[in-house]
C-alpha positions as CSV (number, residue, x, y, z in Angstrom):
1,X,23.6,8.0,-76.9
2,X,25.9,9.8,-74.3
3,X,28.2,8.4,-71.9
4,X,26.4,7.2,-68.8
5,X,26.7,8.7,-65.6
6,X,27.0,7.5,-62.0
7,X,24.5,10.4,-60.9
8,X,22.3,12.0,-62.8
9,X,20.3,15.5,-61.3
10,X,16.7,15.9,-62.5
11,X,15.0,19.6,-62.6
12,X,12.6,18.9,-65.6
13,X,9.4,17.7,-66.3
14,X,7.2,16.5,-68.8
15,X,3.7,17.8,-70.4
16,X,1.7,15.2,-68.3
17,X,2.1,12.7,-70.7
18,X,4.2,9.8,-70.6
19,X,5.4,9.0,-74.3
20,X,7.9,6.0,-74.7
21,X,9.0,8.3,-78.0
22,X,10.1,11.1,-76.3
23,X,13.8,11.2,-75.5
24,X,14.6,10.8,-72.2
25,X,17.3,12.0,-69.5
26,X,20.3,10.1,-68.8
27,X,21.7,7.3,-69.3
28,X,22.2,6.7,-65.5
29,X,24.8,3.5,-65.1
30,X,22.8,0.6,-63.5
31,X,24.1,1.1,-60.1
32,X,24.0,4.7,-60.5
33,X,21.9,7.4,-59.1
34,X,18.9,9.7,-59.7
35,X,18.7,13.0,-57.3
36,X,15.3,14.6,-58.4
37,X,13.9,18.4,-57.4
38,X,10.4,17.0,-57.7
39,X,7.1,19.1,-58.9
40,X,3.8,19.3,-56.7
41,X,1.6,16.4,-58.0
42,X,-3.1,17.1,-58.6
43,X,-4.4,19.6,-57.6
44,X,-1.6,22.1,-59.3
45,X,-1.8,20.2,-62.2
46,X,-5.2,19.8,-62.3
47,X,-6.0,23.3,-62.3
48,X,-3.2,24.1,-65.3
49,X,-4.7,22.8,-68.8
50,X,-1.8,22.8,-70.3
51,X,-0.7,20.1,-68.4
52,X,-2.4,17.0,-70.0
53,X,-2.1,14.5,-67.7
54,X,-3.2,15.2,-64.0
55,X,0.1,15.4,-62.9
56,X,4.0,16.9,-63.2
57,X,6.0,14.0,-63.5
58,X,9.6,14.3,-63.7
59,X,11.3,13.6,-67.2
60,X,11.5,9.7,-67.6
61,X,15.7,8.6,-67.0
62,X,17.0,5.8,-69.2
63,X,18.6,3.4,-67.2
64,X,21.9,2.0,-69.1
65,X,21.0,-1.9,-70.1
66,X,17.4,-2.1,-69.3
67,X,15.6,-4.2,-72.0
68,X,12.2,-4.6,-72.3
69,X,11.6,-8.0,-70.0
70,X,14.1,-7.0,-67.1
71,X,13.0,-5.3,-64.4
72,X,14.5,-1.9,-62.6
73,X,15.1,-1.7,-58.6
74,X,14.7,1.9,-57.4
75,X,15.7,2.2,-54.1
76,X,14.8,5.4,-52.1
77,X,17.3,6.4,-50.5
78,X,15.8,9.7,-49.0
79,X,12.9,12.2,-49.7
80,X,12.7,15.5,-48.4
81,X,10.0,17.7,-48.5
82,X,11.1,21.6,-49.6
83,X,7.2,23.5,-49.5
84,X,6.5,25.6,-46.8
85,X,3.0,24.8,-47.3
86,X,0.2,23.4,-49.8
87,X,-3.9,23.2,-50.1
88,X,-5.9,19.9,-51.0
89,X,-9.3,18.7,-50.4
90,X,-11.8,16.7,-52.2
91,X,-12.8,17.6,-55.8
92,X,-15.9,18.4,-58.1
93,X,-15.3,18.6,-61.5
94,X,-17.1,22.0,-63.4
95,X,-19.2,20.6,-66.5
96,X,-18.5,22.4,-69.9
97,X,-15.1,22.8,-69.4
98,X,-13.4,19.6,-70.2
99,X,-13.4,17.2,-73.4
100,X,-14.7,13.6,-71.4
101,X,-11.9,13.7,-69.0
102,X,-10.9,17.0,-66.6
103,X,-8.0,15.5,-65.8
104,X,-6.9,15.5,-69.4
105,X,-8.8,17.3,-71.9
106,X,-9.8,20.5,-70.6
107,X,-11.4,23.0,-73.1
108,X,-11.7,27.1,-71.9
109,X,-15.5,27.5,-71.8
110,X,-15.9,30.5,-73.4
111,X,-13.4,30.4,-76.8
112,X,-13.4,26.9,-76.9
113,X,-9.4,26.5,-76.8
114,X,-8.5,22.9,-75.6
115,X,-5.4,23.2,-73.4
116,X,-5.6,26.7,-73.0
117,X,-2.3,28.7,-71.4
118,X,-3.8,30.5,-68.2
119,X,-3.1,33.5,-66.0
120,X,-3.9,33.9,-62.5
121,X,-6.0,36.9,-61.6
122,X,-6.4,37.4,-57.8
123,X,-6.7,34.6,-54.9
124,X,-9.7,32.2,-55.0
125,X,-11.8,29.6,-57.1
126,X,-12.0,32.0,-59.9
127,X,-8.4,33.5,-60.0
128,X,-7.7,30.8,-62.9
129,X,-8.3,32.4,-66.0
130,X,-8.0,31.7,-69.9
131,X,-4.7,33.6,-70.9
132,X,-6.9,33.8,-75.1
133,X,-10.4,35.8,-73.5
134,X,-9.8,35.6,-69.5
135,X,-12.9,33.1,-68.9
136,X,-12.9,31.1,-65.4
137,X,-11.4,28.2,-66.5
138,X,-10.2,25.6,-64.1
139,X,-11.7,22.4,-64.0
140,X,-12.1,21.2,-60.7
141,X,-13.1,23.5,-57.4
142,X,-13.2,22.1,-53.9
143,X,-16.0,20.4,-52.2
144,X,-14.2,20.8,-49.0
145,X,-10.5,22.1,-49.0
146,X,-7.7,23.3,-46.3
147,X,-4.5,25.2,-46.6
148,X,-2.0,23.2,-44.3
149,X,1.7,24.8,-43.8
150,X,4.5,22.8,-42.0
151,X,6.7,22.5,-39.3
152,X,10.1,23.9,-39.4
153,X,11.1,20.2,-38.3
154,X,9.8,18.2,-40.8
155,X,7.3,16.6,-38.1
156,X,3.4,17.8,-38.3
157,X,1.9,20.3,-40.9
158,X,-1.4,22.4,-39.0
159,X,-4.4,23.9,-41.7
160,X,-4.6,27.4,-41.6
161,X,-7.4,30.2,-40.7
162,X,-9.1,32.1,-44.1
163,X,-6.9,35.3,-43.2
164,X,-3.5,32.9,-43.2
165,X,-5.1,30.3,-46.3
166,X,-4.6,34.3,-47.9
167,X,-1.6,35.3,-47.3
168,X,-0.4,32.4,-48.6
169,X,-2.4,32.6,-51.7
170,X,-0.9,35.6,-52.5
171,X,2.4,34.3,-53.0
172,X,1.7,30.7,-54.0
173,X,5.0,30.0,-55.8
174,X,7.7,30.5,-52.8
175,X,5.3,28.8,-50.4
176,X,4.9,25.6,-52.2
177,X,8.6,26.3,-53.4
178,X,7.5,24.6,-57.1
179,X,10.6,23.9,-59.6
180,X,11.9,26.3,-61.5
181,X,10.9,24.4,-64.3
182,X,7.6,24.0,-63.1
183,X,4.7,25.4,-65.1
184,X,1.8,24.5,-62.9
185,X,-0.6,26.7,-61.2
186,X,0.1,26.4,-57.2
187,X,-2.8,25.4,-55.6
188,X,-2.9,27.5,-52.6
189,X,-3.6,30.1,-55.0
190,X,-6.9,29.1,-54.1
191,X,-6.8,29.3,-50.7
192,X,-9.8,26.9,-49.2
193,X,-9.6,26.9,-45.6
194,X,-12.9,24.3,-44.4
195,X,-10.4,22.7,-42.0
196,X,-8.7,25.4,-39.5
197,X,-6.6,24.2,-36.7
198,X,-6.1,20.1,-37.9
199,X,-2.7,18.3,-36.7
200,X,-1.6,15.9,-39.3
201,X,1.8,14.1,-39.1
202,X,3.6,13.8,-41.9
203,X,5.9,11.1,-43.4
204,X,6.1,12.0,-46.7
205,X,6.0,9.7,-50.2
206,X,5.7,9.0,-53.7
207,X,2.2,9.3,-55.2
208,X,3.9,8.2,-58.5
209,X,7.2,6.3,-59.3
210,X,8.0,4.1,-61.6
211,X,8.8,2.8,-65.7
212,X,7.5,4.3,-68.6
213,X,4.8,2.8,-70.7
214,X,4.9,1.0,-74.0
215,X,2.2,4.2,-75.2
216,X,1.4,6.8,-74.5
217,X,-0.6,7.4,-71.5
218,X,-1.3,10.4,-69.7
219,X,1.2,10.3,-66.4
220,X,-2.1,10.1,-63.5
221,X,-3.7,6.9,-65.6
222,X,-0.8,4.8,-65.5
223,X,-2.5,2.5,-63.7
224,X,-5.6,0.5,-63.6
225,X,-8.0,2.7,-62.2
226,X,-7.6,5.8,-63.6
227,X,-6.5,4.5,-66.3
228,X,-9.9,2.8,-67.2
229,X,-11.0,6.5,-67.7
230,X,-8.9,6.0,-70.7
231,X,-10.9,3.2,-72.5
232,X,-13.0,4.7,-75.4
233,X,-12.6,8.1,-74.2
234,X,-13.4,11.0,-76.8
235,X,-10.2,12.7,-76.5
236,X,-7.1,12.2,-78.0
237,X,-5.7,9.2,-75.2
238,X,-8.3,6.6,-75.7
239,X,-7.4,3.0,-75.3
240,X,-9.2,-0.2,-75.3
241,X,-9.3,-2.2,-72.3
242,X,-6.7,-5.0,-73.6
243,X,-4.3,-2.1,-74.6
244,X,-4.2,-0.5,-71.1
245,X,-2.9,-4.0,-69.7
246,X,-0.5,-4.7,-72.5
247,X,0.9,-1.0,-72.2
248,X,0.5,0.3,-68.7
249,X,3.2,0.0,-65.9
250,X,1.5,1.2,-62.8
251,X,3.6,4.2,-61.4
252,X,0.8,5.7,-60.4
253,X,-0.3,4.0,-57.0
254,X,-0.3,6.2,-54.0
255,X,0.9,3.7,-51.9
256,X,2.1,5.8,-48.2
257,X,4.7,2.7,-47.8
258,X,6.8,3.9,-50.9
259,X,8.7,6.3,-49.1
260,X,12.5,6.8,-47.7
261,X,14.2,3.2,-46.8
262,X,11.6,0.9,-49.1
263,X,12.2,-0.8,-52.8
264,X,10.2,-0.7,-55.5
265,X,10.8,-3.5,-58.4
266,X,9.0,-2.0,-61.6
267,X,8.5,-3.6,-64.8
268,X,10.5,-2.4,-67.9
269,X,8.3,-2.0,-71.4
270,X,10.7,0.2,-73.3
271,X,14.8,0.3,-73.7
272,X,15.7,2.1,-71.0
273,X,12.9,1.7,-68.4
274,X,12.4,5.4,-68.5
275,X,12.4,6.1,-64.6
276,X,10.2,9.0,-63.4
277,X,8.5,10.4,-60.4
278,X,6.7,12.8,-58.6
279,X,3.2,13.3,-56.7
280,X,5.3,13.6,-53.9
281,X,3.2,14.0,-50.9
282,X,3.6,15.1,-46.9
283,X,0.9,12.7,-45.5
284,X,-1.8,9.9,-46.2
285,X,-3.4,6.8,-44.4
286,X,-4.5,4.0,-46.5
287,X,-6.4,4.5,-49.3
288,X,-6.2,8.6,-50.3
289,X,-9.7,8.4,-49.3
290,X,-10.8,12.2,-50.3
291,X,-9.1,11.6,-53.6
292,X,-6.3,13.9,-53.0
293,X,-3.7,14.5,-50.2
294,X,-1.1,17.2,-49.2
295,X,0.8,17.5,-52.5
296,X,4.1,19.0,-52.3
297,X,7.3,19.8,-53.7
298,X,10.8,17.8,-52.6
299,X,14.1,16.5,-52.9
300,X,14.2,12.6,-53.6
301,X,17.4,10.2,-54.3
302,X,16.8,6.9,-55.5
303,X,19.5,4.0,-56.9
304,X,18.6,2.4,-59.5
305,X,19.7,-1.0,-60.4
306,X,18.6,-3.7,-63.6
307,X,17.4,-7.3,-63.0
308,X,17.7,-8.9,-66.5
309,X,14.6,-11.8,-68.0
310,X,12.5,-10.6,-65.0
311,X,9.0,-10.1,-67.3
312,X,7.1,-8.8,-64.6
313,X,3.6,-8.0,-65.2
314,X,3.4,-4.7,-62.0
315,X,5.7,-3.2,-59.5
316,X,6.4,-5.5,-56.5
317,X,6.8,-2.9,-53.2
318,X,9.3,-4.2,-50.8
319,X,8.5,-1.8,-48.0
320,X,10.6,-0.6,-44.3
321,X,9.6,-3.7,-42.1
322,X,7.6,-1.3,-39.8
323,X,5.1,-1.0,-42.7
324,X,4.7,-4.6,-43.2
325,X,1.2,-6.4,-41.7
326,X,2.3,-8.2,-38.3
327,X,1.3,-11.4,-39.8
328,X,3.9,-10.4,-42.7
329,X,6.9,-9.5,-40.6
330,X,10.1,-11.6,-41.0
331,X,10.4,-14.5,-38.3
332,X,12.3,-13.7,-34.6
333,X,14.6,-15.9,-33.7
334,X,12.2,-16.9,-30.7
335,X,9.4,-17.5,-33.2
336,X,11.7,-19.5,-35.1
337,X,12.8,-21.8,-32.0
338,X,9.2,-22.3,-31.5
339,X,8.2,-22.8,-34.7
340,X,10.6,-25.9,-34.7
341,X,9.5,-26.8,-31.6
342,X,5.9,-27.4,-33.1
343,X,7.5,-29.1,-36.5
344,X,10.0,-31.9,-34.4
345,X,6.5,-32.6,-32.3
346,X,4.5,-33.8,-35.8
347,X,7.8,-34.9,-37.9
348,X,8.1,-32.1,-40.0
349,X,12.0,-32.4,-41.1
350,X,12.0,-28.5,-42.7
351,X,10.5,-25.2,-42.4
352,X,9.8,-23.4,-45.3
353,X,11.9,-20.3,-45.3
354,X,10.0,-17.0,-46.5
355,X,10.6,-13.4,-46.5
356,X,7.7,-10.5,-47.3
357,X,6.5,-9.1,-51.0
358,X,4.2,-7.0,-51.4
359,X,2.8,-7.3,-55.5
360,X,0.7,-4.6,-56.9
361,X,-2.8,-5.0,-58.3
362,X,-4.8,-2.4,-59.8
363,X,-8.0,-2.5,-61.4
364,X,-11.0,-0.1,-61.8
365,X,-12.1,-1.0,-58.4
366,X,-11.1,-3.0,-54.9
367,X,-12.3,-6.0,-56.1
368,X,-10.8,-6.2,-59.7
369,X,-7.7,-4.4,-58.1
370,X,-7.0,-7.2,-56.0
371,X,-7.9,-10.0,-58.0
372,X,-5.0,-8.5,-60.2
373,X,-2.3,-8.1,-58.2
374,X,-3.6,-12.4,-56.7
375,X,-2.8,-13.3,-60.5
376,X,0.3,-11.3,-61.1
377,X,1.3,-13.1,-57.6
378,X,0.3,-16.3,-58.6
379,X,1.9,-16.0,-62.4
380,X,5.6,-14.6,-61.0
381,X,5.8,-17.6,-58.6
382,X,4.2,-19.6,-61.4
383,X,1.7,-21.0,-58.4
384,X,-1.9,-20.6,-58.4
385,X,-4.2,-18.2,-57.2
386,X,-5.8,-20.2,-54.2
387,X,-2.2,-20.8,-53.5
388,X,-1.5,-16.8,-53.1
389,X,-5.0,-16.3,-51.4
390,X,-3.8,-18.3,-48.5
391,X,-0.4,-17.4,-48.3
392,X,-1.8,-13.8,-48.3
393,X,-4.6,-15.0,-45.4
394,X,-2.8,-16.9,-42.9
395,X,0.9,-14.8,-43.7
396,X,0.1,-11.2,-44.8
397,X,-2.4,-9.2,-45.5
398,X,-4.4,-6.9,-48.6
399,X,-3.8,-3.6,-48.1
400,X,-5.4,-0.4,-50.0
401,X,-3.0,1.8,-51.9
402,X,-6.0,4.1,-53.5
403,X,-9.2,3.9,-53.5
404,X,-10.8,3.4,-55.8
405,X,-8.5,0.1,-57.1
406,X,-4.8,0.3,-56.1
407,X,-3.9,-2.5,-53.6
408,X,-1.3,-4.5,-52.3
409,X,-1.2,-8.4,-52.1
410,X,1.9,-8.9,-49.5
411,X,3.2,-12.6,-47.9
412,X,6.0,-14.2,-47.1
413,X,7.0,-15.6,-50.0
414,X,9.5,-18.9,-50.1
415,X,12.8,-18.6,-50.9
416,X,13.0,-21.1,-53.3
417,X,9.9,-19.2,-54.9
418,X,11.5,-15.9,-54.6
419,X,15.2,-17.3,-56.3
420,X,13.4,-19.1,-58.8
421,X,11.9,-15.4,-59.7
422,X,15.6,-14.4,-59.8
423,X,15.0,-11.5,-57.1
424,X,15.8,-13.2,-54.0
425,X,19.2,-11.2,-53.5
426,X,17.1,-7.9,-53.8
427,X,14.7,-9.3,-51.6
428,X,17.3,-10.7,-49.1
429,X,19.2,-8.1,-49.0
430,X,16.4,-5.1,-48.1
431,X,15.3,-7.6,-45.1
432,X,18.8,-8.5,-43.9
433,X,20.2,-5.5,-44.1
C-alpha cells in the first residue's frame, strides 16, 4: 500500500457501482483531507447506460486505520458549486429499454445491447442514441422538466425560456462544467423548459456521501429505499432483503442539511472505509419531492477522521445548528437558568445534560424508514425504542431526507449516552465550537 497522505485530490469516478474489491484512492492519513472535483449526480447518469448505477460517484478513498467496526467522521469543510447551469424535473421511465431496473440495467431497444456506449445526436428527448445501430435509447424522459442557470454569486439559479433551455443544450459539457473524467451524458442536453422564469435559492449539498459497502451495490441503492429495488431483481445486482441490511451503508440519502459546516459519522464495512461522494446538488427542501433536484458539478473538501469499536449500524448527521428542529437546538444560557429554576422548585438535584444527533433511518418507505433509524437510535445508546420516541417527541423532531424512505430521527441525546457511544468529543466539539 502507498504511503499515506495528508491530502488527497479526487478527479475520478467509478462505473456506478460501488465494489468493496475494487482498489481504491488513497490512503488519506486519519486527520487528513479529501478535496474532490465532483461529477453531476441522476439525471446525467441516468440517461448514460454505461453508467450502471444511477449515479457518478467519486472513486471510494481508503482512510489509513479504518477497520471494519470503527466509524469515519467526514467533516465538510466547504462545497462549491462550479456549473453554470443544469436541467431536472420529475421522471417516467420508457418500457422496453431496461432489464427490471432503468436505473441499472438498461438494454438499447433495437440491438438488444445491455449497457450500450451512446452518442448524442442533436438537442432534445431523442438526441440519446445507441453508439451499435443509433436507436433512441435513454431510459427516462421528463414528465415535467426545467433548465435552471445560476447566479454569478452563488445566491439564486432562475429556469430558462425554450430558446435559452437551447442554447444551452447545444453545448451541455462547459455549461454544466462536468469532470474531465466524467463520462456521463449532461442533461441539459435535453433542454425541457415547463418551468420558465422560477427563483430558487440555492444552498448547495451532498445527495450522496459516505462508506463503501461490504458488496457490491449499485452507488444510487446504497440505501434502504432504493435499494429495496435491488431485492430479487432480474439483473445482475439482486440481493435478498437480509443482505441489503447486512451490506448497505446508506450514502445515499439526500439529506439538504449535509452541506458546508455539518458532520457526518458513517459506518465502516470494509478496511479502509472507502470514502466517496457526489450527487452534489444546488437546492432542495425536505424530501426531494419530484424525485430529482438541480444536479450539479462542484468542488468539495471534507476531513476525515477514524473513531475505532464504534459498530454503527447508519450514518449519524450532526448538522449546522441553524438546521436543527427548535425543539432540538442546544440550551441558552437563559433556558438553562430557568430550567433550574423549575428543577430547585420540585427537588430535582441535576439536569440531564444533552446535545443534538440526528441518526439515519431508511427503509422502503416513511414508515419503515423511520422505524429504522428509532432502532439504530435505540441500539447505539443501548436504550429502547419508546425511550427514543420520546426523546425524539418532546426534544427533536423526524425529519424527511427523501421521499420515499430516507429520514432523520434527531434529539438531544445525554452526555453520558453520547460518551458511553465513544463520540461525545466529535459531538461536543461541532456544537461548542
Amino acid at each position: 500500500m502507498n504511503k499515506a497522505t495528508e491530502t488527497l485530490l479526487v478527479n475520478s469516478f467509478i462505473d456506478g457501482v460501488l465494489d468493496p474489491e475494487k482498489e481504491m484512492l488513497g490512503p488519506v492519513k486519519d486527520g487528513g483531507h479529501i478535496i474532490a472535483n465532483t461529477a453531476p449526480g441522476c439525471w446525467g447518469p441516468m440517461i448514460t447506460p454505461c453508467i450502471r448505477g444511477g449515479h457518478e460517484v467519486t472513486k471510494p478513498v481508503y482512510v489509513e486505520g479504518a477497520e471494519p467496526g470503527d466509524a469515519i467522521v467526514i467533516k465538510i469543510r466547504s462545497i462549491n458549486v462550479t456549473s453554470l447551469a443544469t436541467a431536472s424535473g420529475n421522471d417516467a421511465p420508457v418500457d422496453g429499454r431496461f432489464l427490471g431496473d432503468p436505473f441499472v440495467a438498461v438494454k438499447c431497444p433495437e440491438c438488444g445491447t445491455m449497457y450500450p456506449d451512446t452518442v448524442i445526436e442533436g438537442i432534445g428527448q431523442e438526441a440519446i442514441r445507441c453508439a451499435n445501430c443509433h436507436a433512441d435509447v435513454t431510459p427516462f424522459v421528463f414528465t415535467n422538466g426545467y433548465t435552471i442557470s445560476f447566479s454569478e454569486h452563488g445566491d439564486v439559479g432562475v429556469t430558462m425560456s425554450k430558446e435559452s433551455a437551447e442554447t444551452i443544450a447545444r453545448d451541455g459539457r462547459h455549461y454544466m462544467m462536468t469532470p474531465d473524467a466524467s463520462v456521463q451524458n449532461p442533461i441539459v442536453t435535453f433542454a425541457p423548459h415547463d418551468l420558465v422564469g422560477v427563483v430558487a435559492r440555492m444552498r448547495p449539498f451532498l445527495g450522496q456521501l459516505g462508506t463503501t459497502p461490504s458488496r457490491p451495490i449499485p452507488d444510487s441503492h446504497n440505501a434502504g429505499d432504493f435499494g429495496s429495488f435491488l431485492v430479487g431483481a432480474p439483473h445482475d445486482y439482486k440481493v435478498t432483503e437480509d443482505e441489503l441490511k447486512e451490506h448497505r451503508t446508506d450514502g445515499h440519502m439526500d439529506i439538504s442539511r449535509v452541506r458546508a459546516g455539518s458532520t457526518l459519522i458513517c459506518p465502516v464495512k470494509v478496511p479502509g472505509g472507502g470514502v466517496y461522494l457526489g450527487d452534489m446538488h444546488a437546492m432542495q427542501g425536505d424530501g426531494e419531492i419530484a424525485g430529482h433536484t438541480a444536479d450539479v458539478s462542484g468542488i468539495v473538501h471534507l476531513q476525515v477522521h477514524v473513531i475505532k469499536n464504534a459498530n454503527l449500524e447508519g450514518p449519524i448527521l450532526l448538522p449546522n445548528e441553524e438546521d436543527l428542529p427548535y425543539t432540538a437546538k442546544p440550551f441558552t444560557e437563559a433556558e438553562l437558568k430557568s430550567a433550574q429554576a423549575v428543577a430547585k422548585q420540585w427537588n430535582i438535584e441535576k439536569l440531564e445534560e444533552s446535545l443534538p444527533v440526528s441518526v439515519i433511518g431508511t427503509g422502503s418507505n416513511l414508515n419503515l424508514a423511520t422505524d429504522n433509524g428509532l432502532q439504530r437510535a435505540a441500539d447505539l445508546f443501548g436504550v429502547t425504542v419508546p425511550e427514543i420516541m420520546n426523546r425524539t417527541t418532546i426534544t427533536g423532531s423526524i425529519e424527511i431526507g427523501r421521499h420515499p424512505g430516507v429520514v432523520t430521527i434527531t434529539f438531544l441525546a445525554p452526555v453520558a449516552y453520547l460518551e458511553k457511544a465513544g463520540m461525545l468529543d466529535v459531538v461536543k466539539g461541532h456544537f461548542k465550537k
